[in-house]
FISE-436921 format. One record per residue: residue in three letters; residue number from 1; x, y, z of N, C-alpha, C in turn. Coordinates in Angstrom, 2 decimals, always signed. Example, Ala and Ser with C-alpha at 12.3 -4.5 7.8 and 13.67 -1.06 7.14 Angstrom:
<pts>
     r     k       npx       npy       npz      capx      capy      capz       cpx       cpy       cpz
   Ala     1    +13.19     -5.69     +7.80    +12.30     -4.50     +7.80    +13.20     -3.30     +7.80
   Ser     2    +12.85     -2.25     +7.08    +13.67     -1.06     +7.14    +12.90     +0.03     +7.87
</pts>
This chain:
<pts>
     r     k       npx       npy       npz      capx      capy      capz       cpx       cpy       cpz
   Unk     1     +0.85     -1.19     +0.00     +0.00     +0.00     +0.00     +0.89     +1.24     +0.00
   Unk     2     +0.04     +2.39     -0.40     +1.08     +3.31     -0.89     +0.64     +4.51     -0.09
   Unk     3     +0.51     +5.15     +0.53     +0.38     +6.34     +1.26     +1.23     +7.35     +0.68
   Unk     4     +0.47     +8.17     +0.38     +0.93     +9.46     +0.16     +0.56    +11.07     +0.90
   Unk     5     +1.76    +11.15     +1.61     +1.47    +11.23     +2.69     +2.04    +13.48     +3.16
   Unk     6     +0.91    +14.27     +3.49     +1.32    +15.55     +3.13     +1.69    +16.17     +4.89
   Unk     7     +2.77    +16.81     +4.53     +2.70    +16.64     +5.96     +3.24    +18.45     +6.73
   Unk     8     +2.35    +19.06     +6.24     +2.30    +20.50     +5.99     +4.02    +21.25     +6.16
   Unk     9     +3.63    +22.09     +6.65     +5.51    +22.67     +6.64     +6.50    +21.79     +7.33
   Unk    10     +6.27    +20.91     +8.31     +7.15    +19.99     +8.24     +7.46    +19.89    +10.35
   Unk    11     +7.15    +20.78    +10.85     +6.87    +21.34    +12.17     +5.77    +19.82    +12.73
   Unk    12     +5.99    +19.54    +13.49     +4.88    +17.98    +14.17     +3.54    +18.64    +14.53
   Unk    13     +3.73    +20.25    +15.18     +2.37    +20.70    +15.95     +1.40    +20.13    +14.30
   Unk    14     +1.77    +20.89    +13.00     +0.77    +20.67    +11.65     +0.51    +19.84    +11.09
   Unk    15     +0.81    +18.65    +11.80     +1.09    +17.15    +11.19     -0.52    +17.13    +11.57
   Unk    16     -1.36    +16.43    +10.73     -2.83    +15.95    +11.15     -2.44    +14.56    +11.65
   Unk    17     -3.84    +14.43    +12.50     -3.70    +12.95    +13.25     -3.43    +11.76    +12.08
   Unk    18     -4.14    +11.80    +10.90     -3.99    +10.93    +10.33     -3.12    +10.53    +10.18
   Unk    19     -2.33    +11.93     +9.57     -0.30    +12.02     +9.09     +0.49    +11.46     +9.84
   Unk    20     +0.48    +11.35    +11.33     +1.10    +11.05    +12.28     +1.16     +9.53    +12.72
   Unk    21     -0.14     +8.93    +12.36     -0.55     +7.56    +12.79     +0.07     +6.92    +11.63
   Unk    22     -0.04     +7.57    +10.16     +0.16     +6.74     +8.87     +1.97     +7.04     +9.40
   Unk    23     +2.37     +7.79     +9.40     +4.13     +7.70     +9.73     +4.91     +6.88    +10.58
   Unk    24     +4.11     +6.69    +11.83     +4.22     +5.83    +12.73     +3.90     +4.76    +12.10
   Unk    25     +3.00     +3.79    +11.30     +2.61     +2.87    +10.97     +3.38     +1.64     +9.93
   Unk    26     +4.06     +2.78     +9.12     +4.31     +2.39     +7.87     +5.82     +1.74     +7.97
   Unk    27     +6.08     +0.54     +6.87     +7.44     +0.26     +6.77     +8.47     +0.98     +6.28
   Unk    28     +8.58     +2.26     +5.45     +9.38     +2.60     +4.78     +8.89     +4.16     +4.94
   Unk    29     +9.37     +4.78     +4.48     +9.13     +6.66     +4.29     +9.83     +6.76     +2.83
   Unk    30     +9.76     +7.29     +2.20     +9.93     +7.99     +1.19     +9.74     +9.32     +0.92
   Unk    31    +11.29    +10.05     +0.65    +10.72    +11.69     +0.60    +12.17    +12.26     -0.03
   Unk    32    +12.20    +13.56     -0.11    +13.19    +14.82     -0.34    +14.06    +15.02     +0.40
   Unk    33    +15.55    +14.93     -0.04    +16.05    +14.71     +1.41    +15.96    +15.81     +2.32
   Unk    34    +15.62    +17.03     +1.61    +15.33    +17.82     +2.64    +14.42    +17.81     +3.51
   Unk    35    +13.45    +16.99     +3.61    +12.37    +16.82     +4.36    +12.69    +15.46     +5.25
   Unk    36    +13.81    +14.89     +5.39    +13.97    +13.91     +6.07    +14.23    +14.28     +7.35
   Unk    37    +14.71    +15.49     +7.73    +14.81    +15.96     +9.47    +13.57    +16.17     +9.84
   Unk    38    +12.28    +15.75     +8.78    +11.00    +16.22     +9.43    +10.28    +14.76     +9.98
   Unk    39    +10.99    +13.64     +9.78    +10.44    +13.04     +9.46    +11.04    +11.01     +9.92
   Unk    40    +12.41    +11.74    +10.71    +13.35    +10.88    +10.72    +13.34    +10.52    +12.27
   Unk    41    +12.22    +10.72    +13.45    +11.98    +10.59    +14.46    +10.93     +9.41    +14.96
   Unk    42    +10.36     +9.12    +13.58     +9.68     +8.14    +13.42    +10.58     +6.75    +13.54
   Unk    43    +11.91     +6.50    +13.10    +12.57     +5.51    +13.26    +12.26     +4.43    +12.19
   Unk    44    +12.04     +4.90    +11.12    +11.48     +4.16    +10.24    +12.51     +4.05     +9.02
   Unk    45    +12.85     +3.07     +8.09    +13.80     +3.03     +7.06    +13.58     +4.22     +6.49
   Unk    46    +13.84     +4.98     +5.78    +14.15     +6.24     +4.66    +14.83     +6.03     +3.60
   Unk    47    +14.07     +6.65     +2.97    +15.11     +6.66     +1.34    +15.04     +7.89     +0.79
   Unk    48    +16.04     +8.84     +0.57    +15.42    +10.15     +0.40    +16.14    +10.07     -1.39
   Unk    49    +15.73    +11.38     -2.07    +16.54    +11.66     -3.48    +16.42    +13.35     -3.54
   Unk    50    +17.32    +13.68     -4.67    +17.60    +15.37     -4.21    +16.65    +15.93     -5.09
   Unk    51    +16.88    +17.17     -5.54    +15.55    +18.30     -6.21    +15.74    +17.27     -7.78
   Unk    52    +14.59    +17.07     -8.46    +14.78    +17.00     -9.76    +14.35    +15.79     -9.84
   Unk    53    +14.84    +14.99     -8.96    +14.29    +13.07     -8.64    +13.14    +12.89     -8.19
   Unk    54    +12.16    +13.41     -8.89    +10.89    +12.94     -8.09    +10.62    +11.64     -8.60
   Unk    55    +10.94    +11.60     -9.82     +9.95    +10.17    -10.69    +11.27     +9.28    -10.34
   Unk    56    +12.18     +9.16    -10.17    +13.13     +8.59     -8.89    +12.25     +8.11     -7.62
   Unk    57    +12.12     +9.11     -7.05    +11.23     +8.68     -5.81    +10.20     +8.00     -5.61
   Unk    58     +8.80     +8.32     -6.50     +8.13     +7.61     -6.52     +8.02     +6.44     -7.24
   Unk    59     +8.77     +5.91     -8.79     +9.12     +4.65     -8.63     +9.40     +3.62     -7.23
   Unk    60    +10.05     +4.30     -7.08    +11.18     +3.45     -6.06     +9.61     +3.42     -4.75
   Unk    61     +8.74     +4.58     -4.59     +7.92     +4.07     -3.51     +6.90     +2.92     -3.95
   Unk    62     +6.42     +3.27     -4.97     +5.54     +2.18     -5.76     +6.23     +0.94     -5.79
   Unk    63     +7.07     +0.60     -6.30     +7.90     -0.59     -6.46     +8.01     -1.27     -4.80
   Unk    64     +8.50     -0.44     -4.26     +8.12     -1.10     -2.55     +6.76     -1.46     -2.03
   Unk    65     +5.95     -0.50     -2.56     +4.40     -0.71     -2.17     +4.01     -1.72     -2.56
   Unk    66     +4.18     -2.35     -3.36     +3.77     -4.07     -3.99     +4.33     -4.63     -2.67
   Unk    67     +5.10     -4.40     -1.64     +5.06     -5.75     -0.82     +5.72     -5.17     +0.30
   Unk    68     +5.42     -3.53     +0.92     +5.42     -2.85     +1.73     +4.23     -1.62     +2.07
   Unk    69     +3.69     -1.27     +3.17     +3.52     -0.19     +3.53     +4.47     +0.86     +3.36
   Unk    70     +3.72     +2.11     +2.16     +5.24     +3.21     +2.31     +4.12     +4.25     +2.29
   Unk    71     +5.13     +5.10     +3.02     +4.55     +6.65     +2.72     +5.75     +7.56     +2.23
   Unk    72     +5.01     +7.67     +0.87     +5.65     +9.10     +0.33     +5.15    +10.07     +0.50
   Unk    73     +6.39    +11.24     +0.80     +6.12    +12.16     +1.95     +6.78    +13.75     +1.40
   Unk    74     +5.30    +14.55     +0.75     +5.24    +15.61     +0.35     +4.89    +16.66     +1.53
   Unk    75     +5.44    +17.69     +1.50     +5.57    +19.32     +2.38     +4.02    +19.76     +1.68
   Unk    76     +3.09    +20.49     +2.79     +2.01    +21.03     +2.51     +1.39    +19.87     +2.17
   Unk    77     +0.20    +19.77     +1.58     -0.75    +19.05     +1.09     +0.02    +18.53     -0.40
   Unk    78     -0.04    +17.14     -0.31     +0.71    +16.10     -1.67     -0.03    +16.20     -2.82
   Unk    79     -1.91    +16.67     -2.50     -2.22    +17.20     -4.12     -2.10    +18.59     -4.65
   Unk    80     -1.53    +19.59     -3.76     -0.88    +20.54     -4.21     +0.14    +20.98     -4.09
   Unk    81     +0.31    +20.99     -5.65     +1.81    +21.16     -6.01     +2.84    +19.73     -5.48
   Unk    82     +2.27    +18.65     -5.54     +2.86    +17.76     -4.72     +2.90    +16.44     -5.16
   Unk    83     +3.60    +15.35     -4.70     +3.90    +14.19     -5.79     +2.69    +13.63     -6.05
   Unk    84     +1.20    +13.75     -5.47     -0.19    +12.71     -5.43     -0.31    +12.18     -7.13
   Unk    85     -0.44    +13.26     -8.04     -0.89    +13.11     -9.31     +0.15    +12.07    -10.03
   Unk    86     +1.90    +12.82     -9.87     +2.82    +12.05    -10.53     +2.62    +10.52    -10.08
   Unk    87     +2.33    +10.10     -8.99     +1.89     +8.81     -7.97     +1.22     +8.05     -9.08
   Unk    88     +0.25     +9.04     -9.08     -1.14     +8.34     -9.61     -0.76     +7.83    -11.67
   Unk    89     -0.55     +9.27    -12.06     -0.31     +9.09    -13.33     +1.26     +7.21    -13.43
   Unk    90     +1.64     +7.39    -12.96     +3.04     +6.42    -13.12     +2.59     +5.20    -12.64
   Unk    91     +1.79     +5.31    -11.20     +1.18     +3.72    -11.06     +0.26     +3.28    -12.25
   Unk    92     -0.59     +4.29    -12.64     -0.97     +4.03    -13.95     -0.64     +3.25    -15.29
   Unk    93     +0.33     +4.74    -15.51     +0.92     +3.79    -17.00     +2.26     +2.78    -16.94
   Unk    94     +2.50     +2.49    -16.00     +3.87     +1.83    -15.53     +3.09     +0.42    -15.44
   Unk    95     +1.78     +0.04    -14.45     +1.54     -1.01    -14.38     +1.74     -1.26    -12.94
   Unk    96     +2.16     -0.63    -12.28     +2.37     -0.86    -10.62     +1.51     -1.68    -10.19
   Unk    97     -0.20     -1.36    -10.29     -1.11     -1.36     -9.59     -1.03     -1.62     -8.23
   Unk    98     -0.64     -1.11     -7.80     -0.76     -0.36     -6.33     -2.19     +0.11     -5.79
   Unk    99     -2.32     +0.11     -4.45     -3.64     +0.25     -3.91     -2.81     +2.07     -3.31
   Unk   100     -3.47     +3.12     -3.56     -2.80     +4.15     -3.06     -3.99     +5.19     -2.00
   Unk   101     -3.50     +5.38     -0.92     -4.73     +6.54     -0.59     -3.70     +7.92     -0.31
   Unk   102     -4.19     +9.18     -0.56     -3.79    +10.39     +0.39     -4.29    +10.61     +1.29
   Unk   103     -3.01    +10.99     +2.26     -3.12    +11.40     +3.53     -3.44    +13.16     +3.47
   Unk   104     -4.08    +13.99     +4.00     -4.46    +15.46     +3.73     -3.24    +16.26     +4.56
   Unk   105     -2.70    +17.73     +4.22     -1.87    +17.81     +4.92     -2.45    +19.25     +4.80
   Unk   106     -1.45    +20.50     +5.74     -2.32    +21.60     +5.74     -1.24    +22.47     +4.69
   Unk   107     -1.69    +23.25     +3.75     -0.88    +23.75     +3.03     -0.55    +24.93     +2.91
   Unk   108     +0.58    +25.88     +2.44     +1.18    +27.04     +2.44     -0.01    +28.17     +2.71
   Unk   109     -0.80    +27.89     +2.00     -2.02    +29.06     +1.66     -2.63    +29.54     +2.96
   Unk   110     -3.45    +28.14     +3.86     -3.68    +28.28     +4.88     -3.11    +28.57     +6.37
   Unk   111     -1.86    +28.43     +6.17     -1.30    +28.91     +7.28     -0.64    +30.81     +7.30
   Unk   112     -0.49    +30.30     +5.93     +0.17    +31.90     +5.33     -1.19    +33.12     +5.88
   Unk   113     -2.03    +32.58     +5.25     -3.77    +33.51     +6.03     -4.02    +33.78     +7.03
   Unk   114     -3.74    +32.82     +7.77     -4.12    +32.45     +9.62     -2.60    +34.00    +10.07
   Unk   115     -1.54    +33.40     +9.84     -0.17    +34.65    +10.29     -0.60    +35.81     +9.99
   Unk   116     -1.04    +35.97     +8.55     -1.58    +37.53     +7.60     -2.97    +38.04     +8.38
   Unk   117     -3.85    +37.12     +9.13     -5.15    +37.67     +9.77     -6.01    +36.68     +8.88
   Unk   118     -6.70    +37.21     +7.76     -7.68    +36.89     +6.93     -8.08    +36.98     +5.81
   Unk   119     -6.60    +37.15     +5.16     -6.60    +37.31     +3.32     -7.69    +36.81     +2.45
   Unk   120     -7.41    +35.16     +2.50     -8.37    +34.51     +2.00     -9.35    +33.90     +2.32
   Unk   121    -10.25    +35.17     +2.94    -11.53    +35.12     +2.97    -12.75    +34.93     +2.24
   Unk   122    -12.51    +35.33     +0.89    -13.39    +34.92     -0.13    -12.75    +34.57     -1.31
   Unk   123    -12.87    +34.35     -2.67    -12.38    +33.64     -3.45    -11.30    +33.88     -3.80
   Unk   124    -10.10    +32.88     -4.28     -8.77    +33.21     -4.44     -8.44    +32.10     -5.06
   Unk   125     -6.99    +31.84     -5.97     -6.36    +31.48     -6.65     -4.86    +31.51     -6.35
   Unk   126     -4.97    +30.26     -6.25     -3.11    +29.74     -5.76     -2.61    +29.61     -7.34
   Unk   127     -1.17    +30.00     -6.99     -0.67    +30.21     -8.81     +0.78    +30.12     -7.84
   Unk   128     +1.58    +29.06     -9.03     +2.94    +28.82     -8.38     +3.57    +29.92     -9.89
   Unk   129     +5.00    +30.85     -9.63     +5.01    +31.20    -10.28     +6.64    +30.28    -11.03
   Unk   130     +6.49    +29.24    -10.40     +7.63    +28.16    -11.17     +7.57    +27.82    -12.79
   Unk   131     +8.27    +28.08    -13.36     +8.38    +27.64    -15.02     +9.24    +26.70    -14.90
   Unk   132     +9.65    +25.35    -14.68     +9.82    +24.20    -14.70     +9.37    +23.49    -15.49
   Unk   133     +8.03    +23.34    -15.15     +7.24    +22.36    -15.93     +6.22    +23.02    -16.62
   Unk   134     +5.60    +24.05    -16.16     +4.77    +25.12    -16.92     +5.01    +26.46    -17.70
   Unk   135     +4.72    +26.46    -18.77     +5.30    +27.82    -19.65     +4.99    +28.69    -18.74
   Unk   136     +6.07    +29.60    -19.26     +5.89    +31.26    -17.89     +4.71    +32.00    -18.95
   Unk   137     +4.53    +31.44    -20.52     +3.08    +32.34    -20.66     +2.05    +31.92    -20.34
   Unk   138     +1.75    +30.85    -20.05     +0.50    +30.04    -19.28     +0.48    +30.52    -17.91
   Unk   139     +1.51    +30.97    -17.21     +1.37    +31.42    -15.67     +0.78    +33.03    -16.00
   Unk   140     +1.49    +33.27    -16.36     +1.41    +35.10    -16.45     -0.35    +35.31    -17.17
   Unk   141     -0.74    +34.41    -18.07     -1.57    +34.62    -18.17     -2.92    +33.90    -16.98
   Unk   142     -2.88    +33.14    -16.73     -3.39    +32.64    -15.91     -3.44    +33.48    -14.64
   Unk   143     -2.36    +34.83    -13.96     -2.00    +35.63    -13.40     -3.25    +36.84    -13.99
   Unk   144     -3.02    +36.75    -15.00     -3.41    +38.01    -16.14     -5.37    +38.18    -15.85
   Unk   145     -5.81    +36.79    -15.76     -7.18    +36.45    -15.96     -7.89    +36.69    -14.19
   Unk   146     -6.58    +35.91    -13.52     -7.15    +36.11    -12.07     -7.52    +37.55    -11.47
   Unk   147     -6.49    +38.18    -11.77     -6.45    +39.79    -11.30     -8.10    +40.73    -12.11
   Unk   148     -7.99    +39.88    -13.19     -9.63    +40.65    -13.57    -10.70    +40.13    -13.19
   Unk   149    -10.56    +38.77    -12.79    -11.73    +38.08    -12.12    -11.57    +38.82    -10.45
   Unk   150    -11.02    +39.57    -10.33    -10.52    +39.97     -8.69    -10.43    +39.39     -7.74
   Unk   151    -10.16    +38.17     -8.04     -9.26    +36.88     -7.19     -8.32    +37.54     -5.94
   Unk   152     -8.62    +37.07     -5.05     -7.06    +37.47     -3.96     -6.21    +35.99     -4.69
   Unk   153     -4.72    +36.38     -4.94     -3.77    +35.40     -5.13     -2.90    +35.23     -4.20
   Unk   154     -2.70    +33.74     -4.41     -1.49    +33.29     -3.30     -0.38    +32.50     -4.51
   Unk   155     +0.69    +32.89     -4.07     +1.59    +32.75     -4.84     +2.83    +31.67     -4.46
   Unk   156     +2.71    +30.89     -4.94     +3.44    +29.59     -4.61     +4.90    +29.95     -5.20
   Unk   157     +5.89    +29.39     -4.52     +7.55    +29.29     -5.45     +8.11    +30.55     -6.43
   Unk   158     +7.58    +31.48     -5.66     +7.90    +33.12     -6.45     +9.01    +33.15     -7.17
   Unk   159    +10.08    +33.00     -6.11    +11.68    +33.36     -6.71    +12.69    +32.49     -6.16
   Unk   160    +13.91    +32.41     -6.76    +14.80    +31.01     -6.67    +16.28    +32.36     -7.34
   Unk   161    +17.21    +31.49     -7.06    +18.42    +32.58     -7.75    +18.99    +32.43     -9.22
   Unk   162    +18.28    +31.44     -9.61    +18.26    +30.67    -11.47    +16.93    +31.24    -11.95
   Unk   163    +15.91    +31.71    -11.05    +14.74    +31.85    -11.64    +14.29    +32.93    -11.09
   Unk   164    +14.22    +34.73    -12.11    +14.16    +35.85    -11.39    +12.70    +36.63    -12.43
   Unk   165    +12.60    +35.72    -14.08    +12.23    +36.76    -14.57    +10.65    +36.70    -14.33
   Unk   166    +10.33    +35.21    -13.85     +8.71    +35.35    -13.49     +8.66    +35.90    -12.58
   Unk   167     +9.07    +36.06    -11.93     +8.70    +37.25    -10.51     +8.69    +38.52    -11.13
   Unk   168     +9.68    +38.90    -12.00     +9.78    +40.47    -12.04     +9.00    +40.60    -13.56
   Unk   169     +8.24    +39.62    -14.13     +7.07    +39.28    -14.70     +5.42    +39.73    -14.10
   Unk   170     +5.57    +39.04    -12.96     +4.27    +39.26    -11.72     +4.64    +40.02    -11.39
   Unk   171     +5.29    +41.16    -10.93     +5.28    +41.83    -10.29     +4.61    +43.21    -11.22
   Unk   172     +5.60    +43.07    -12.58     +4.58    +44.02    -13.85     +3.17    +44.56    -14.30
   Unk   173     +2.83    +42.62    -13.79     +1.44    +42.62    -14.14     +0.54    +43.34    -13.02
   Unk   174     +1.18    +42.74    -12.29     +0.47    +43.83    -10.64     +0.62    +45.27    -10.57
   Unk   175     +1.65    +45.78    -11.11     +1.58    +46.97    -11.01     +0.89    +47.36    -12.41
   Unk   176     +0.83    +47.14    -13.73     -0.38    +47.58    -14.40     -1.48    +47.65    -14.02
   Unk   177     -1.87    +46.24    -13.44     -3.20    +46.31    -12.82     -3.74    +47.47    -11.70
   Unk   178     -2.97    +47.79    -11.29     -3.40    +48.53     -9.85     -3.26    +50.18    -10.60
   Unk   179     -2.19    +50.18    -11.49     -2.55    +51.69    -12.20     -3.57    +51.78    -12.96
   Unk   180     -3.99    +50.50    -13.93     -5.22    +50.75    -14.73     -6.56    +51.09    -13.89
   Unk   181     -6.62    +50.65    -12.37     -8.09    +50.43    -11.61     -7.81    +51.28    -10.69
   Unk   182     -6.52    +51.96    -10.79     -6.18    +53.48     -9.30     -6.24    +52.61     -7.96
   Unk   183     -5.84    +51.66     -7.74     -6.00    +51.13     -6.51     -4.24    +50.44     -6.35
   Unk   184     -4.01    +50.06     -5.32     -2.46    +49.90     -4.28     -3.31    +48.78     -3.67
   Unk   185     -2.91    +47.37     -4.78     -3.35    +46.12     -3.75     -2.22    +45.92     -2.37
   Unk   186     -3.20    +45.65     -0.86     -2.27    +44.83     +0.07     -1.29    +43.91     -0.20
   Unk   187     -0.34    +43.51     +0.28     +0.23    +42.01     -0.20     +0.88    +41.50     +0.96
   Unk   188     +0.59    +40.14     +1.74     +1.25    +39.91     +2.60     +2.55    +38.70     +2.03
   Unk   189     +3.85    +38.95     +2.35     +4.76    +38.07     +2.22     +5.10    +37.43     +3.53
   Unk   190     +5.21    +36.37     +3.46     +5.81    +35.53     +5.07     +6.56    +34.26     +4.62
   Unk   191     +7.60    +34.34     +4.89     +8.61    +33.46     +5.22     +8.67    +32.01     +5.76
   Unk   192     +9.18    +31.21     +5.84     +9.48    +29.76     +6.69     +8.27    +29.68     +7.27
   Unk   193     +7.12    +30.00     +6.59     +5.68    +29.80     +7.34     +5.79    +28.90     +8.39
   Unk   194     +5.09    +28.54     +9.67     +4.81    +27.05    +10.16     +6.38    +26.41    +10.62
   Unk   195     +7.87    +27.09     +9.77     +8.96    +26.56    +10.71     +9.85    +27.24    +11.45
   Unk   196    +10.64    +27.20    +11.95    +11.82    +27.98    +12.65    +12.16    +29.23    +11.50
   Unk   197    +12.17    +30.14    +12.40    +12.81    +31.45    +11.25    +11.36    +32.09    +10.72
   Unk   198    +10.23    +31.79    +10.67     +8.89    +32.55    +10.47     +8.97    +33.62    +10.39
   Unk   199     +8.34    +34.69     +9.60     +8.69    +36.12     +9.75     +7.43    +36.39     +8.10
   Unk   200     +6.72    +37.72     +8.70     +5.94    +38.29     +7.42     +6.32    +39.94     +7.71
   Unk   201     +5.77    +40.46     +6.45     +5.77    +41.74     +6.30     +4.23    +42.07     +5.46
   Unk   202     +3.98    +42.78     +5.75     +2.57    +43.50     +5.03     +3.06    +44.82     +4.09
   Unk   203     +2.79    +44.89     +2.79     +3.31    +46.28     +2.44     +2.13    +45.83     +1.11
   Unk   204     +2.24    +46.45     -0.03     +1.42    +46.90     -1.11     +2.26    +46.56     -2.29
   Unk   205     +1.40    +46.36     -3.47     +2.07    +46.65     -4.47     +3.05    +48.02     -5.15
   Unk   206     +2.56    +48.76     -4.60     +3.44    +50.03     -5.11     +4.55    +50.42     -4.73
   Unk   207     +4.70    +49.47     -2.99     +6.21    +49.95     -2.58     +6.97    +48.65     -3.07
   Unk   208     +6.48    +47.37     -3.06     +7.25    +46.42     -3.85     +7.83    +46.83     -5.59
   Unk   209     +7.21    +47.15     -5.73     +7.14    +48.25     -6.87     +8.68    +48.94     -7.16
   Unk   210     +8.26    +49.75     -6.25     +9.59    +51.10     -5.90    +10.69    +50.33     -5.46
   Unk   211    +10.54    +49.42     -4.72    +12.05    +48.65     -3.81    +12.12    +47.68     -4.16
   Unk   212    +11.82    +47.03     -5.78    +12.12    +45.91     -6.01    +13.33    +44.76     -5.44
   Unk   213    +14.52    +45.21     -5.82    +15.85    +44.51     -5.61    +16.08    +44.63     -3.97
   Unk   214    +15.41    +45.22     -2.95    +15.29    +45.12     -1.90    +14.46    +44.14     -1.24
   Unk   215    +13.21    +43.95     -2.04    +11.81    +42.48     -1.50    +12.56    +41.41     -2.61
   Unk   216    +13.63    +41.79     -3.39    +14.01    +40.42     -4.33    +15.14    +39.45     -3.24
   Unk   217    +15.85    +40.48     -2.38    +16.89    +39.72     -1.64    +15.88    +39.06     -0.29
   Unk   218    +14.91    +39.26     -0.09    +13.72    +38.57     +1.19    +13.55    +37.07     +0.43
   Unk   219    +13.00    +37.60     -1.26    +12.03    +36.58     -1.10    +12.66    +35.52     -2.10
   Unk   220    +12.48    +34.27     -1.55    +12.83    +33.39     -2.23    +11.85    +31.82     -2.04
   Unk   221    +12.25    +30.32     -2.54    +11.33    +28.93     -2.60    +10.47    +29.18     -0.94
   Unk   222    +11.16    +29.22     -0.15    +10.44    +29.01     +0.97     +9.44    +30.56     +1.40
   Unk   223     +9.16    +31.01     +0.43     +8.29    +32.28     +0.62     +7.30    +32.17     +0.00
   Unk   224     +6.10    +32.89     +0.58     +4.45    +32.72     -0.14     +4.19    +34.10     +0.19
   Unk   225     +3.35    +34.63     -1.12     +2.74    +35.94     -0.81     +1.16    +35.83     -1.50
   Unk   226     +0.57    +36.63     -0.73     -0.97    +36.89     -0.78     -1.29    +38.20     -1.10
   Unk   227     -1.84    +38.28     -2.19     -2.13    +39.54     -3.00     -3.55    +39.96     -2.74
   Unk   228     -3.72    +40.70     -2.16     -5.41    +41.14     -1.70     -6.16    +41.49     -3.24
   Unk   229     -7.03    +41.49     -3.01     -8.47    +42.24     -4.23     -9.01    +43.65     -3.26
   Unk   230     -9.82    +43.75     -4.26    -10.55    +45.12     -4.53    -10.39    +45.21     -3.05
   Unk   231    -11.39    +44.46     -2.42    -11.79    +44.59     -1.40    -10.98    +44.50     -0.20
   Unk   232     -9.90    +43.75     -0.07     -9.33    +43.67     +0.86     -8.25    +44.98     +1.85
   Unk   233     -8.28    +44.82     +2.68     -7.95    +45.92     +3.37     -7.24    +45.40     +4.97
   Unk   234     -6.14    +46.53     +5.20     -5.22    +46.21     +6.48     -6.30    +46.66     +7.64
   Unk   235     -6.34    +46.32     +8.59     -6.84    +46.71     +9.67     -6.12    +45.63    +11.06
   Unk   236     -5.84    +47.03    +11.86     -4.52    +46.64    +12.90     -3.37    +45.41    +12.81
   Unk   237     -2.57    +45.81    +11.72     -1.17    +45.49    +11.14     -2.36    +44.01    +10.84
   Unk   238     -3.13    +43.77    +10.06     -3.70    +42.59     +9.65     -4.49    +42.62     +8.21
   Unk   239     -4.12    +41.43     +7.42     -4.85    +41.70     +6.06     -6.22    +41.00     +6.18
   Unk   240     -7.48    +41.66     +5.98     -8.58    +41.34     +5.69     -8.91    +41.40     +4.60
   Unk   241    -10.02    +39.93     +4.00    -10.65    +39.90     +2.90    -12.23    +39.80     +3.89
   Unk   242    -12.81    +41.28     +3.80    -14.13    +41.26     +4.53    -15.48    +39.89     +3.32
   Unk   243    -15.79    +39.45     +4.31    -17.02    +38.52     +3.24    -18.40    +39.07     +3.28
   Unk   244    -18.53    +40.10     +3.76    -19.99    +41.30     +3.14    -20.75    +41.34     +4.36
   Unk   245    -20.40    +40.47     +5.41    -21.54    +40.41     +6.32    -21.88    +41.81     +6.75
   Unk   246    -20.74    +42.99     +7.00    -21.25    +44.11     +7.43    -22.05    +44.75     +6.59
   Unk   247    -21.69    +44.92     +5.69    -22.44    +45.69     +4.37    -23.98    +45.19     +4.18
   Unk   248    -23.96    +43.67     +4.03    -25.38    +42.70     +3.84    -26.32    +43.58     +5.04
   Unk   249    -25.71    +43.14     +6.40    -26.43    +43.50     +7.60    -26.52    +45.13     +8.19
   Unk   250    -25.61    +45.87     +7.69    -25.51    +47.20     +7.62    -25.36    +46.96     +9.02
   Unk   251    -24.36    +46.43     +9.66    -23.57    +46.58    +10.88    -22.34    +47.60    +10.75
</pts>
């Protein structure tokens, strides 16, 4: 059996019960080796592989799963942005047949909200701005469509030191947007969400704007930012996405 297994920033308090029982349970772990100090208290065999080896990894978990309990073991939630699909697609056409379930884990978005106050309060759109595997014009546009649908965005894998121009891509598009509609969206950035070293800042598009190469040396893979809409607004050092109740009820 194959567990796939999400196990939010990597901290035990965010581990769900499930996550915790399936880790404890299982014969084998499978993961990143960077995620093996999260994960290596369990006392359980490990097999880790570095950035780039995923279909490495999950072979190798599938292939055990025919005649082991394993959990492969994705950061945040494993169906986002996370090995569940590659799992699924490869036990597939490979022939594994493997019995597989996911384990739920809590992911970047939601914890990033909870630190920020209440960003994503009403509808929003997670967008990784990684070109890896996805054209940077499919992101940017996909960027392009959200901002007119007035989506609050959360922004997955912004910036890396090989990978600068989708950020300073998004960052374009944000500032057109906010000059075409006269408005200075909120934006909360926060750091090592959920681990050691945690840290956010609240500022706007217009001073990210102005101090680019200053928010470029902050932000990097382990950073998430939340881009408010129309509506959203700071109130006491906190980002709110209000959901109408005052307005509806004229409170």
């Amino acid at each position: 059996m194959l567990y796939i297994v999400g196990i939010g920033p990597g901290n035990e308090k965010y581990f769900t019960k499930e996550c915790y029982e399936t880790l404890k349970n299982v014969d084998l772990i499978v993961c990143y080796k960077g995620y093996e100090k999260y994960v290596k208290n369990f006392n359980k065999e490990i097999y880790t592989t570095g950035m780039k080896k995923e279909i490495e990894r999950v072979e190798y978990a599938l292939e055990n799963a025919k005649t082991k309990n394993v959990a492969l073991v994705s950061s945040g939630d494993a169906t986002i942005y996370g090995l569940a699909s590659l799992a699924y697609e490869i036990n597939y056409k490979k022939n594994y047949n493997v019995d597989i379930k996911v384990i739920s884990g809590i992911t970047a978005a939601t914890i990033c909200s909870s630190i920020l106050g209440a960003p994503l309060n009403h509808d929003f759109a997670v967008i990784s701005l990684s070109d890896l595997l996805t054209p940077l014009d499919t992101i940017l546009n996909r960027l392009k469509y959200a901002l007119l649908g007035d989506f609050i965005l959360c922004i997955y894998n912004p910036l890396s030191r090989s990978r600068r121009e989708p950020f300073l891509k998004f960052v374009d598009i944000l500032k057109d947007h906010c000059e075409s509609n006269n408005i200075n969206l909120p934006i909360g950035i926060v750091k090592n969400a959920g681990r050691e070293g945690e840290s956010y800042i609240i500022t706007n598009v217009g001073d990210i704007a102005n101090n680019l190469e200053d928010y470029m040396e902050r932000i990097d893979m382990n950073t998430t930012l939340i881009v408010g809409n129309s509506n959203t607004v700071v109130v006491d050092n906190r980002i709110i996405t209000p959901r109408g109740y005052l307005k509806k009820y004229l409170i």
